[in-house]
C-alpha positions as a Python dict, from the first residue, in 0.01 Angstrom:
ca = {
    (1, 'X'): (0, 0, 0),
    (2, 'X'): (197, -113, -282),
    (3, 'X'): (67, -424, -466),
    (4, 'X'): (460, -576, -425),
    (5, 'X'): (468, -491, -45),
    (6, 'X'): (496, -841, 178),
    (7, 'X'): (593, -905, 569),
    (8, 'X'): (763, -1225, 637),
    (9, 'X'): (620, -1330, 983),
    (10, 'X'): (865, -1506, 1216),
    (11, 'X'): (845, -1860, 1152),
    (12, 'X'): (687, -2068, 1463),
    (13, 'X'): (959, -2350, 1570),
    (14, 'X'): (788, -2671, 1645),
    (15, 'X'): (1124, -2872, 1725),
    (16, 'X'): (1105, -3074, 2052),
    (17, 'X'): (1380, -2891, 2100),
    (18, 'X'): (1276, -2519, 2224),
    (19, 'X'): (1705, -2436, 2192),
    (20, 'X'): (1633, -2481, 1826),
    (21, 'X'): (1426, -2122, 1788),
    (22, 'X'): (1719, -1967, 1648),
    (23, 'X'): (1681, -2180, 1323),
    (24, 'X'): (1341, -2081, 1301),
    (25, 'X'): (1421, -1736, 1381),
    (26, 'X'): (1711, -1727, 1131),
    (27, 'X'): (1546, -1827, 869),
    (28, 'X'): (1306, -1594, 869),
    (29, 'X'): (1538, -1348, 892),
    (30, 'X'): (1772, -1472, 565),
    (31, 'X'): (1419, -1502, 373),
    (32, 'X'): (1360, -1116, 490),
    (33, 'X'): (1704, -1019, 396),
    (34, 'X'): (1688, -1264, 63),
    (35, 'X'): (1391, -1031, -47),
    (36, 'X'): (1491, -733, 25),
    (37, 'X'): (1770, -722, -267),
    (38, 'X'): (1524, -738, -484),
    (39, 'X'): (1459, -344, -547),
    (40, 'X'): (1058, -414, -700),
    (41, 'X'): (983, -568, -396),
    (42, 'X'): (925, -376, -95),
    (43, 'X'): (980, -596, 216),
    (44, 'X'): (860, -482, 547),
    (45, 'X'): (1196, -517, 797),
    (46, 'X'): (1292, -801, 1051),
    (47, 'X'): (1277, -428, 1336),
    (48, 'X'): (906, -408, 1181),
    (49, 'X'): (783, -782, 1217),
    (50, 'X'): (900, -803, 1585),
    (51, 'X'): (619, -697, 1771),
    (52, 'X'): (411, -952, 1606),
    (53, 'X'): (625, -1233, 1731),
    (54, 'X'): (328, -1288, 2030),
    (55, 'X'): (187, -1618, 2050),
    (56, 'X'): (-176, -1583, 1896),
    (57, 'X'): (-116, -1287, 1693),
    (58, 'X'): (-365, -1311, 1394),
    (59, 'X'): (-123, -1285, 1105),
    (60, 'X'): (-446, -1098, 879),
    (61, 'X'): (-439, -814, 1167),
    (62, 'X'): (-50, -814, 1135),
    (63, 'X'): (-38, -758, 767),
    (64, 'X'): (-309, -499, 811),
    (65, 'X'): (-88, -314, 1085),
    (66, 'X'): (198, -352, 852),
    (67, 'X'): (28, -230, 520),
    (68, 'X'): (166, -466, 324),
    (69, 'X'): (-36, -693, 39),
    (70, 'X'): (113, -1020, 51),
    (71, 'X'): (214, -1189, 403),
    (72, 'X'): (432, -1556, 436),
    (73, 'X'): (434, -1727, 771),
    (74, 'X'): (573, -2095, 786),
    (75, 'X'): (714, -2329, 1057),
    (76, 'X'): (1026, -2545, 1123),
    (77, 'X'): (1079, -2889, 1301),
    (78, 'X'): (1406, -3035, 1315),
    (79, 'X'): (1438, -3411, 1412),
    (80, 'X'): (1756, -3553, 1412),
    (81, 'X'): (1948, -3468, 1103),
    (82, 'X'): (1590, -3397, 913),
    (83, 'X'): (1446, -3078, 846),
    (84, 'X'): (1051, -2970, 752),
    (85, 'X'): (997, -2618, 654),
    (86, 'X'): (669, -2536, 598),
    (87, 'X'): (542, -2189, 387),
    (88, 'X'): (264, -1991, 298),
    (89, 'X'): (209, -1705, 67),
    (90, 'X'): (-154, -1521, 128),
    (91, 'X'): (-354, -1259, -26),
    (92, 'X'): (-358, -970, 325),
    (93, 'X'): (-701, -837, 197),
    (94, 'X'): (-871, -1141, 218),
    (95, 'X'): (-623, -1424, 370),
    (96, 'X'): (-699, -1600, -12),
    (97, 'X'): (-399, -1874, -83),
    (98, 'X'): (-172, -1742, -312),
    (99, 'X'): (105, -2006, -271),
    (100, 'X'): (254, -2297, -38),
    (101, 'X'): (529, -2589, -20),
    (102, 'X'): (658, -2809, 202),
    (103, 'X'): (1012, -2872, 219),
    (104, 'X'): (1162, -3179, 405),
    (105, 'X'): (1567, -3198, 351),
    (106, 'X'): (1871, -3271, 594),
    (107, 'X'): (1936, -2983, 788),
    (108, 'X'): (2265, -2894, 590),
    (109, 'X'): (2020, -2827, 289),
    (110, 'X'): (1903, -2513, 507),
    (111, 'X'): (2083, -2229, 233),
    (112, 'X'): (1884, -2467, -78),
    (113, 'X'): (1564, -2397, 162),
    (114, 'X'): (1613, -2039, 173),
    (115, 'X'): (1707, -1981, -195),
    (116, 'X'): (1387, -2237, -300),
    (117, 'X'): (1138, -2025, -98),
    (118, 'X'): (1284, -1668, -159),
    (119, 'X'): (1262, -1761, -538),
    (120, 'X'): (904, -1901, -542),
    (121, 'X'): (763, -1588, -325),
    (122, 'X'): (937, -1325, -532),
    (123, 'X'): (821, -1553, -809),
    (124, 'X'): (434, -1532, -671),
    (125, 'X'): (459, -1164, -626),
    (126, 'X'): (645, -981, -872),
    (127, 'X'): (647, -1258, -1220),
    (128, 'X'): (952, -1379, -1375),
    (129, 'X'): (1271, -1351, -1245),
    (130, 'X'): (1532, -1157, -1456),
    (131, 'X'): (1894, -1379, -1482),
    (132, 'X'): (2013, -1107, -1251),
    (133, 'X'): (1749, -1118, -999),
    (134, 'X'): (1839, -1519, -937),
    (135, 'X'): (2184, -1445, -935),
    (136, 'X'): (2065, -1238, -619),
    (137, 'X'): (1861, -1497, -463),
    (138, 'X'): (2119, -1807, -541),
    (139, 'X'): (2416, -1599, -338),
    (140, 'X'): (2535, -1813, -73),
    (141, 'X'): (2727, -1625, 236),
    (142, 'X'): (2945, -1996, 319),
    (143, 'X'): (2927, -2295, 136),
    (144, 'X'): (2990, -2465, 471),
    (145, 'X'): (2630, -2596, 617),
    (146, 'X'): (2784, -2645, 982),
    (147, 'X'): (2942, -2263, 981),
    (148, 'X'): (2618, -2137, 838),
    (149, 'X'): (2416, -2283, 1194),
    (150, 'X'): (2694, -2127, 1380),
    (151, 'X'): (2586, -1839, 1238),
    (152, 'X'): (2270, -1844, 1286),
    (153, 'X'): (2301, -1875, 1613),
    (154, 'X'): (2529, -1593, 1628),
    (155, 'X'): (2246, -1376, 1507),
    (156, 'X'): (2003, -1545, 1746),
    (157, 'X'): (2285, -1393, 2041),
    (158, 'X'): (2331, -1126, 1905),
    (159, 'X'): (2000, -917, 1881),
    (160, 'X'): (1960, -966, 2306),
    (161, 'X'): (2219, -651, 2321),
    (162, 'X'): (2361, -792, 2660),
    (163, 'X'): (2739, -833, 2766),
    (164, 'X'): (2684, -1250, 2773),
    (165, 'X'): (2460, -1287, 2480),
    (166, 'X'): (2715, -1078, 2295),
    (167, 'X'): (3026, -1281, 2401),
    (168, 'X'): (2851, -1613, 2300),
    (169, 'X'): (2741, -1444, 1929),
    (170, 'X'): (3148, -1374, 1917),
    (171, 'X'): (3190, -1765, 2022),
    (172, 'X'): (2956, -1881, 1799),
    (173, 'X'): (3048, -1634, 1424),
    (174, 'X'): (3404, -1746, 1567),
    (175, 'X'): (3320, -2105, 1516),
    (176, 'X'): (3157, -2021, 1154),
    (177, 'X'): (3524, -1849, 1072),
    (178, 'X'): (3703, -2146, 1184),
    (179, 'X'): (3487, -2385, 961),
    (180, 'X'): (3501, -2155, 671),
    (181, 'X'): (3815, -1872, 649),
    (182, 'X'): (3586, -1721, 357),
    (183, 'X'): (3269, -1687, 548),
    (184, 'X'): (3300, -1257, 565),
    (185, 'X'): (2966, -1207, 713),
    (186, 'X'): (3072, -1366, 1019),
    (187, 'X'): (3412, -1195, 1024),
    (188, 'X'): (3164, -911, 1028),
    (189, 'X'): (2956, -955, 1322),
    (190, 'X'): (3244, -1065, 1507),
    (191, 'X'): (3395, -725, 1455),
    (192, 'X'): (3050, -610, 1515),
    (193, 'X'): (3021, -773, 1861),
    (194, 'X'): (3349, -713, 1966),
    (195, 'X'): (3281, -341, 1880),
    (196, 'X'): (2967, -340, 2127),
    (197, 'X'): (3219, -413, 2381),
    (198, 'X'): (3404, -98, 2326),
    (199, 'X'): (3168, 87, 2304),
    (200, 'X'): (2931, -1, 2575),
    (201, 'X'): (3215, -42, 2825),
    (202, 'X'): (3124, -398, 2935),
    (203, 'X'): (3364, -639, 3061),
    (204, 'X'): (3581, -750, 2816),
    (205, 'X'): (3557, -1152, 2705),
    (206, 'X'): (3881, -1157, 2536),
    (207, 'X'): (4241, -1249, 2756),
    (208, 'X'): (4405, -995, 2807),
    (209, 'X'): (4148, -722, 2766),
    (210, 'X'): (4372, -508, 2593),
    (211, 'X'): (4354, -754, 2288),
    (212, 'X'): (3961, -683, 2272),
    (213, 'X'): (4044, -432, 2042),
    (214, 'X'): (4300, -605, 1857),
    (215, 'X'): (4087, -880, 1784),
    (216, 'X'): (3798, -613, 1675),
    (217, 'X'): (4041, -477, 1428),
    (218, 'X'): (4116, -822, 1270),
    (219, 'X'): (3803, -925, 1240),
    (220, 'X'): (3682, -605, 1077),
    (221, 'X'): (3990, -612, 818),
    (222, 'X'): (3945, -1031, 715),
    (223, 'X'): (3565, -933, 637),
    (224, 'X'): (3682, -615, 400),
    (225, 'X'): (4003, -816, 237),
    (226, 'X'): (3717, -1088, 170),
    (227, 'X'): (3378, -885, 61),
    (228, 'X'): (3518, -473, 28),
    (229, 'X'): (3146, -400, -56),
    (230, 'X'): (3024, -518, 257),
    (231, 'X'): (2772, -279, 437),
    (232, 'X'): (2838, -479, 762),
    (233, 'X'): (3204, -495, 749),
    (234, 'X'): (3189, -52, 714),
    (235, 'X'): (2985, -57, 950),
    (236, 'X'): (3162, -216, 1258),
    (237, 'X'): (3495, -26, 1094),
    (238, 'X'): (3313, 309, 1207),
    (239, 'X'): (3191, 160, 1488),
    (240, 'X'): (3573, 13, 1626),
    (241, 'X'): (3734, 378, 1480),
    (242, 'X'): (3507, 556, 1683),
    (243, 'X'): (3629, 420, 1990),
    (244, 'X'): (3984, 350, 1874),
    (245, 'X'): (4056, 729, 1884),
    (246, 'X'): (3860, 887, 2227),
    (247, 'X'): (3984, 1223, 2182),
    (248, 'X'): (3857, 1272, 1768),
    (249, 'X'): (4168, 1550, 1788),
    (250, 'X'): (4273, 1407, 1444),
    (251, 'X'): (4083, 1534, 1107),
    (252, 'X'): (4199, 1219, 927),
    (253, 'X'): (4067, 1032, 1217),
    (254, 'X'): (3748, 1245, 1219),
    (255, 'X'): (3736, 1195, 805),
    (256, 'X'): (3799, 793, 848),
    (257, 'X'): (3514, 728, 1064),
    (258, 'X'): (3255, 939, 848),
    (259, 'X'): (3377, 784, 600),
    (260, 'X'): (3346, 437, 730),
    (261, 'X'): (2958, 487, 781),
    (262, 'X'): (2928, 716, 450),
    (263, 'X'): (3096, 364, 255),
    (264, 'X'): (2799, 127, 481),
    (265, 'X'): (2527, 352, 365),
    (266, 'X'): (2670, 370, -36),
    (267, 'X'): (2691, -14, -45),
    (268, 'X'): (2344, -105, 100),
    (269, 'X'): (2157, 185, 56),
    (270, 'X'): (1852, -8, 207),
    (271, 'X'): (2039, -62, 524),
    (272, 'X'): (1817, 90, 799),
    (273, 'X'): (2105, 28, 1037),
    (274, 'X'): (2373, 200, 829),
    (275, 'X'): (2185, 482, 821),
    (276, 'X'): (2065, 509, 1189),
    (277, 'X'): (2448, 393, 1313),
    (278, 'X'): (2545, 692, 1090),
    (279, 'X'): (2330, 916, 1215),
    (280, 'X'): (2455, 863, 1587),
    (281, 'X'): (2781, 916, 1481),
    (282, 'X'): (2664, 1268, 1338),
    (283, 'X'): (2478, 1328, 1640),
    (284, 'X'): (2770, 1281, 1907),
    (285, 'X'): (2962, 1534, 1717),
    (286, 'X'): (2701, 1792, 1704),
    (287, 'X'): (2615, 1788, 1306),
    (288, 'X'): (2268, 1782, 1434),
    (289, 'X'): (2100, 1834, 1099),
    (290, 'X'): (2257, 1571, 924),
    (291, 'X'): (2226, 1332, 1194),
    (292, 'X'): (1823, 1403, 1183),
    (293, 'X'): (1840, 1363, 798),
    (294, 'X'): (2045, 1061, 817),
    (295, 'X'): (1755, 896, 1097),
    (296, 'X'): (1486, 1029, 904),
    (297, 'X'): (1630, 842, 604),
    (298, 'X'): (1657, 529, 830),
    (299, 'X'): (1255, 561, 917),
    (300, 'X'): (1179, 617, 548),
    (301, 'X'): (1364, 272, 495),
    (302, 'X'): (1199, 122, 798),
    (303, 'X'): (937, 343, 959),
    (304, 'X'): (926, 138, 1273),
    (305, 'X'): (1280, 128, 1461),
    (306, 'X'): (1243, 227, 1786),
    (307, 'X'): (1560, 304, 1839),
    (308, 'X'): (1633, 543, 1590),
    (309, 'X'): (1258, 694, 1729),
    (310, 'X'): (1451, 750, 2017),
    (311, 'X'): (1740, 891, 1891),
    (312, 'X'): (1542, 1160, 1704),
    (313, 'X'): (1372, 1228, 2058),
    (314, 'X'): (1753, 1287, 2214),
    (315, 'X'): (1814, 1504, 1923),
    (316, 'X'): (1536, 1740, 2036),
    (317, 'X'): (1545, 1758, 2399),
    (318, 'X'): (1917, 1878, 2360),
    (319, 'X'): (1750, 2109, 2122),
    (320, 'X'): (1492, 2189, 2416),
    (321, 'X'): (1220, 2108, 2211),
    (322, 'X'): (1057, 1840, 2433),
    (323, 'X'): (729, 1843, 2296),
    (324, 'X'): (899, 1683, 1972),
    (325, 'X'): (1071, 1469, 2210),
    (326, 'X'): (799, 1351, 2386),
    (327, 'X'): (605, 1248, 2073),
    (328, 'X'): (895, 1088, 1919),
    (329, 'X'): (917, 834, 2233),
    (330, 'X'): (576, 799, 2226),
    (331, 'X'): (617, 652, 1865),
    (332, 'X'): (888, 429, 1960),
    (333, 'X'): (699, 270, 2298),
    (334, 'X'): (377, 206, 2002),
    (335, 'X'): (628, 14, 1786),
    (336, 'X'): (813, -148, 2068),
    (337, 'X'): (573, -152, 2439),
    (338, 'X'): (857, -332, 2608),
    (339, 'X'): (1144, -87, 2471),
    (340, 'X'): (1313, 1, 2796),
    (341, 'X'): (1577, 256, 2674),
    (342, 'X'): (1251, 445, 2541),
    (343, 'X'): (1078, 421, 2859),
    (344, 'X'): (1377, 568, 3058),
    (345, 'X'): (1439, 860, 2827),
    (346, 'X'): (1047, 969, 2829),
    (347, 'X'): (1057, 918, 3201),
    (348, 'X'): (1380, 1164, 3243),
    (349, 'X'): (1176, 1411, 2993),
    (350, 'X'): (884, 1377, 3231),
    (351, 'X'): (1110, 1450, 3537),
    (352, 'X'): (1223, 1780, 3353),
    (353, 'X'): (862, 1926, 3286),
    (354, 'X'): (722, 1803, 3629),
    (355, 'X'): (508, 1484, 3515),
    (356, 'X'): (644, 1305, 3794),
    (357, 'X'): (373, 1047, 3814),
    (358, 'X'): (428, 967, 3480),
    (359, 'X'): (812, 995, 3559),
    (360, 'X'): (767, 688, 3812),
    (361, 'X'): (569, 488, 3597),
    (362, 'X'): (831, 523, 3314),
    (363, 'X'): (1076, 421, 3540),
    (364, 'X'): (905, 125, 3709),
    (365, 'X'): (844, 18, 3340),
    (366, 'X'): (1256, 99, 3243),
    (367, 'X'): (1321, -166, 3471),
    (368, 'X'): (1088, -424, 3410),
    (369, 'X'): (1152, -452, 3035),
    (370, 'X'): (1516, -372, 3091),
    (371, 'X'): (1668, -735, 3099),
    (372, 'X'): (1866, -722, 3417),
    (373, 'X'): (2027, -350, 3250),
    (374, 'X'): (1914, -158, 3562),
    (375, 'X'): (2048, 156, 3572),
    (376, 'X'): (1820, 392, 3327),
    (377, 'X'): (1541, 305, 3518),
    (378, 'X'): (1701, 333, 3876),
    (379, 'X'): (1796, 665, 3746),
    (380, 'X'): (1485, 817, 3672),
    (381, 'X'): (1299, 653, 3995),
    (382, 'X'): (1684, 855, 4196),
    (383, 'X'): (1496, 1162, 4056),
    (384, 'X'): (1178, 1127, 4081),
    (385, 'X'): (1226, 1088, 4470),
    (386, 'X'): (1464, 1368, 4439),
    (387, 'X'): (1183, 1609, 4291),
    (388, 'X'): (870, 1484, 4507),
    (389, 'X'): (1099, 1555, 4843),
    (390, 'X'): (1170, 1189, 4979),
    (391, 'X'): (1517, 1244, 5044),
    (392, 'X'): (1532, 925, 5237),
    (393, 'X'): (1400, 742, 4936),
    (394, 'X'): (1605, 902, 4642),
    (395, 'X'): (1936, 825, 4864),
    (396, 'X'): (1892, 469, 4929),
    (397, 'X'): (1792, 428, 4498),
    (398, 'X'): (2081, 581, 4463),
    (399, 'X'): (2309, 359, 4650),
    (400, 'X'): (2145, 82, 4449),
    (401, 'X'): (2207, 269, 4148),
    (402, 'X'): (2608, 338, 4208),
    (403, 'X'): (2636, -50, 4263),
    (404, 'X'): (2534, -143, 3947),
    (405, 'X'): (2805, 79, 3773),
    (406, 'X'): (3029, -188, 3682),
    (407, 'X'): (3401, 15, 3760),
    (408, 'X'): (3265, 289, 4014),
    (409, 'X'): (3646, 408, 3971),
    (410, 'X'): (3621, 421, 3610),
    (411, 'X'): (3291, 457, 3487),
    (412, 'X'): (3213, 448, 3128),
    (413, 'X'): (2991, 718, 2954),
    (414, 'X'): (2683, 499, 2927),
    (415, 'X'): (2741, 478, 3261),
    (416, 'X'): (2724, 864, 3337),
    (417, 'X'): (2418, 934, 3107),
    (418, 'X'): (2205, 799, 3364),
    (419, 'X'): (2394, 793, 3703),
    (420, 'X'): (2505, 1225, 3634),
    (421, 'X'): (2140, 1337, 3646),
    (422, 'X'): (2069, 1148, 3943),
    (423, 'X'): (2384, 1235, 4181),
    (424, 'X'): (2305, 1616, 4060),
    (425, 'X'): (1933, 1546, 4171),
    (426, 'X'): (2058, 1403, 4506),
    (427, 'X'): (2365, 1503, 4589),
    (428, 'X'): (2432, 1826, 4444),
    (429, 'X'): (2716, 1956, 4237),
    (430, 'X'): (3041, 1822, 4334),
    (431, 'X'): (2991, 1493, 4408),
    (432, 'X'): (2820, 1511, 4027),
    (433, 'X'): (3183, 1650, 3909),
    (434, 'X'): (3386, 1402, 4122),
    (435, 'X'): (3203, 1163, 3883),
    (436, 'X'): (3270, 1285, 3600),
    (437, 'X'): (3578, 1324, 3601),
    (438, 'X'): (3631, 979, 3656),
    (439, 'X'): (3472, 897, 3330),
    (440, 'X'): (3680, 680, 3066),
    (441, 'X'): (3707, 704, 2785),
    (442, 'X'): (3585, 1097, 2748),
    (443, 'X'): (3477, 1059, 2390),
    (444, 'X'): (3212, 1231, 2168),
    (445, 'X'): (2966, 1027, 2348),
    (446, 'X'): (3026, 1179, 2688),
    (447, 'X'): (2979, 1539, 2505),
    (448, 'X'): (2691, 1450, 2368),
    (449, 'X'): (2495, 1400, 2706),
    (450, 'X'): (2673, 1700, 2870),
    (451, 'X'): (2436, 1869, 2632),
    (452, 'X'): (2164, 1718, 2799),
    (453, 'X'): (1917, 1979, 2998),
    (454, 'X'): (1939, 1820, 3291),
    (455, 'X'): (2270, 1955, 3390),
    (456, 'X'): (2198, 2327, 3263),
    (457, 'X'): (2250, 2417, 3636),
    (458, 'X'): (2597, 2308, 3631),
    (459, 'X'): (2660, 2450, 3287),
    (460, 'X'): (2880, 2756, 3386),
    (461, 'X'): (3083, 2599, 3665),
    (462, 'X'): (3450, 2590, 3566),
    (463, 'X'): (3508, 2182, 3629),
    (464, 'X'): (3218, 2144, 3434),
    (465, 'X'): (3304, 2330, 3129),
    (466, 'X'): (3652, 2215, 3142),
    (467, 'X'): (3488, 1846, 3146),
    (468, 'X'): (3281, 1950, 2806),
    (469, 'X'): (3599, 2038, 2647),
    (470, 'X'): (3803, 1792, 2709),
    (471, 'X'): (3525, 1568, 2532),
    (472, 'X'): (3413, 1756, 2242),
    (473, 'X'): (3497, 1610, 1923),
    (474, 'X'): (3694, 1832, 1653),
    (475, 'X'): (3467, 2085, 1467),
    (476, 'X'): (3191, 2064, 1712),
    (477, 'X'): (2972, 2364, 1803),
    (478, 'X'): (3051, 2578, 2118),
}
């Protein structure tokens, strides 16, 4: 380890108020983000410090885990308008006191807080501060205290990854824009969020639905007109152009969403996230090498992200090598034991090579850590009944499983990576195609999974081909 490595442990919250987490948690998180500008530091990731979040985790054994030599915990109590922040800078080999404050301000003096302790721990660490270093640290997103909590809680929303906790991120960076027309970061994530509605199909919160994208759009262009450097803003650009255009028939269209990602990645070049949301952009149009280098850069940045673990294990079970894949998930269920998506994927892999006791277990475990997002895990326990021979069973999961597609009429493609595999494992062939072909949008996405071994029985029928071209993006492989 590097003498200037440090993990910022989530702060505890010791409010009355247990609704008031997300100041605790969003602190942390600006602190984390605060340090990391500063290139001679090297700051272990919020994706890294997560699984440490456990009440009674012994922040010593943490820092150990992490590798890191310096470790800051703290805690935060609000009461009324008053705010106490406590911190703590410690030696990891030895838990010796390096440094500690105690800040007790009105709660609008939150940004002061973060900029005080980001300065005195980079301080502590790494010596004297050069004039452009505190420039760094003294940057303020909003100048607005009240659209800085709406923020906050924005972020708190937004890392849950479900349809509601998305729509009431968008409320909340929504209120921070209305407080403060400057405030690009949360033009940002509201172009962010709205984006995760596109592209994960959900139902839309905006009236009429067709504005959803409209409103994405808007968003996206306010946060560029107000910070064109901003790795967040490219990022949800990408994100809204690459399900703007479904069909990716356009090379300009192609070029402007590469491009979108390739601009996130050049202005924050120690953005994990630009990296791995790049990479699954390269993926679902079949530059498969780049899309590895791109995730591999992404680990190197932050080795524990489970999901980009997971999207290197996609990667190579299209490319049939499921060994790879299997040690790949295996990675991302050590960072992350409760990461469902991971637990679904390994169990489909286990389904393929005949592990089908591990297949249920994966499954069983898919569900139980999936938040109420049921249908990986019905999908793999649809085939694992399928393979063992209980008919009977694998029908009646698979009722359950078609009921919580959202549209059965038009399902989306997230919806037909898990529910395909299981109506070919039940089914059979058409009613797999009669699916299909129902899919909206049929984007790069959908192509992607088409790839996927489990329908390499299928792969010659003339529906189904006709199904993988009407989805593959422009210059993919045949």
């Amino acid at each position: 380890m590097t003498p200037t490595s440090i993990a910022v442990l989530y702060f505890d919250n010791l409010s009355r108020d247990t609704s008031d987490a997300y100041l605790a948690d969003g602190l942390t998180e600006e602190i984390i983000a605060r340090l990391g500008q500063l290139e001679r530091l090297a700051v272990k990731s919020r994706a890294a410090v997560q699984r440490f979040r456990r009440s009674g985790t012994d922040p010593l054994a943490a820092a150990r885990a992490l590798r890191v030599a310096r470790l800051v915990t703290g805690s935060v109590r609000r009461a009324g308008n008053r705010l106490r922040v406590t911190v703590e800078l410690v030696r990891a080999s030895d838990g010796e006191h390096v440094w500690g404050d105690l800040y007790d301000r009105r709660d609008a003096d939150l940004l002061a807080v973060e900029e005080d302790v980001t300065r005195a721990v980079a301080a502590a660490i790494g010596g004297r501060l050069l004039p452009a270093e505190r420039a760094t640290l003294a940057a303020r997103p909003t100048a607005s205290p009240d659209a800085y909590d709406h923020f906050l809680r924005g972020n708190h929303f937004l890392t849950a990854r479900t349809g509601g906790s998305i729509a009431r991120a968008i409320d909340e960076y929504e209120a921070a824009t209305r407080l403060d027309p400057q405030f690009a970061d949360a033009f940002a994530r509201t172009a962010f969020g709205y984006g995760l509605f596109l592209e994960w199909s959900w139902p839309s919160p905006a009236t009429p639905p067709e504005s959803l994208l409209a409103r994405a759009v808007a968003a996206a262009d306010r946060a560029l007109t107000l910070r064109p450097a901003s790795s967040d803003a490219w990022v949800a650009r990408g994100q809204i152009l690459s399900v703007r255009d479904e069909s990716f028939r356009s090379p300009l269209r192609e070029d402007a969403i590469l491009g979108a990602f390739e601009r996130a990645t050049a202005f924050d070049p120690r953005s994990a996230e630009a990296f791995h949301q790049y990479g699954g952009r390269l993926l679902f149009r079949g530059k498969d090498s780049a899309a590895v280098a791109a995730f591999q850069h992404s680990l190197a940045l932050d080795p524990e992200r489970p999901l980009t673990l997971t999207a290197l294990a996609l990667e190579r079970v299209v490319a049939r090598s499921y060994v790879e894949a299997r040690r790949w998930l295996d990675s991302a269920l050590t960072v992350d034991p409760a990461f469902a998506i991971a637990y679904a994927h390994r169990g489909m892999l286990a389904v393929q090579l005949g592990d089908l006791a591990q297949a249920r277990t994966d499954g069983e475990l898919a569900i139980r850590f999936g938040t109420g997002y049921r249908l990986p895990g019905l999908a793999v326990l649809v085939m694992t009944d399928a393979r063992t021979g209980d008919s009977l069973g694998a029908r009646a999961r698979l009722q359950e499983l078609l009921q919580a597609v959202v549209d059965p009429l038009h399902p989306s493609p997230r919806d037909a990576r898990y529910v395909g595999p299981a109506l070919l494992a039940t089914v059979g062939e058409n009613r797999l195609l009669e699916f299909l072909e129902r899919v909206e949008p049929r984007r790069a996405t959908l192509w992607f999974d088409l790839r996927l071994p489990e329908y390499d029985s299928v792969r010659a029928d003339p529906r189904f081909r006709r199904l993988v071209e009407e989805s593959r993006p422009l210059g993919a492989p045949r």
